[in-house]
N, C-alpha and C positions, 0 to 999 in steps of 0.2 A: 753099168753094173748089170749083170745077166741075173736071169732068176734063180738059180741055183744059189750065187754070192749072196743075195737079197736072203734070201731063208736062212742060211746058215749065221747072217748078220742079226734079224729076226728071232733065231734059237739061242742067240746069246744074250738078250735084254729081257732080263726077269722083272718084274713088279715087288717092289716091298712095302708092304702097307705101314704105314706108320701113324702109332696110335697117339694121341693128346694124351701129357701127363698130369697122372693123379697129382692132386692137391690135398691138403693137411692145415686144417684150424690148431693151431696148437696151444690151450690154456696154459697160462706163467704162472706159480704163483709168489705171493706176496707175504709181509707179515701184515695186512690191514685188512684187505676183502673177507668177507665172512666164511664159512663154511658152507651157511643156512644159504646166502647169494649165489655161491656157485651151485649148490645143488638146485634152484631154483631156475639158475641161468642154464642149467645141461638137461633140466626136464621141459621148459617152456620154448628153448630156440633149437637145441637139438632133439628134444624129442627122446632122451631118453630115459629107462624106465627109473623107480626110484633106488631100486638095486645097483642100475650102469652109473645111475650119475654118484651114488653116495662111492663107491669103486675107483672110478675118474678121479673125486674132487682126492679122495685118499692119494691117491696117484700123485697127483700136482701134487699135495702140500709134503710128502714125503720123497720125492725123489727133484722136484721144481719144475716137472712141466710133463706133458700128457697130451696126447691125441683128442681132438675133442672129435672131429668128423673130418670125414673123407670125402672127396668128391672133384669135380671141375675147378677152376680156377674160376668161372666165372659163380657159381654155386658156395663156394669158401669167400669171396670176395662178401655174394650178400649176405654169410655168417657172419660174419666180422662187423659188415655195419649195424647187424641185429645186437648184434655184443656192444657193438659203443652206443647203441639208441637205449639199449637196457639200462647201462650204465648209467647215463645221464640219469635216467627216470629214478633208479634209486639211489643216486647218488654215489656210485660205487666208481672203481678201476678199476676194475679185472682186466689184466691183460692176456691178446692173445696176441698168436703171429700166424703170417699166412706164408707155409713152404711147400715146395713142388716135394712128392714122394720119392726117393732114392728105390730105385726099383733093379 
């Protein structure tokens, strides 16, 4: 192959970056878990304020399921087991589920 072919072969292979997909904690809800539990569970493991989580838990319990947080897959995974180690502690089930973002 001469150099001329080499370059032209060279200007035809582009790079595409490709990014890791977002992840999604997603609260269920139920007729048994509390109200006072989830808003308790969305301010101590997500972090958020008492206005997003009383917002959220309304979410879940009127339409059956809601965003809780966004993030890595590896990041959503240690959400989830923060949710079943809460659980256990007071006794509860909230559930969640762990899904990649449709983007």
């Amino acid at each position: 192959m001469n150099t001329q072919s080499q370059t032209a072969v060279l200007e035809d292979v582009q790079t595409k970056t490709r990014y890791a997909p977002r992840w999604q904690v997603i609260g269920i809800n139920d007729d048994v878990t509390s109200m006072e539990y989830v808003m308790l569970l969305l301010i101590d493991i997500f972090h958020k304020s008492q206005e997003d989580a009383f917002r959220l838990m309304m979410k879940v319990h009127e339409t059956g399921a809601a965003p809780f947080y966004f993030g890595t897959r590896e990041a959503c995974e240690l959400k989830v087991e923060q949710v079943q180690t809460m659980n256990k502690t007071y006794e509860e089930n909230l559930m969640v589920s762990l899904e990649v973002v449709d983007e």
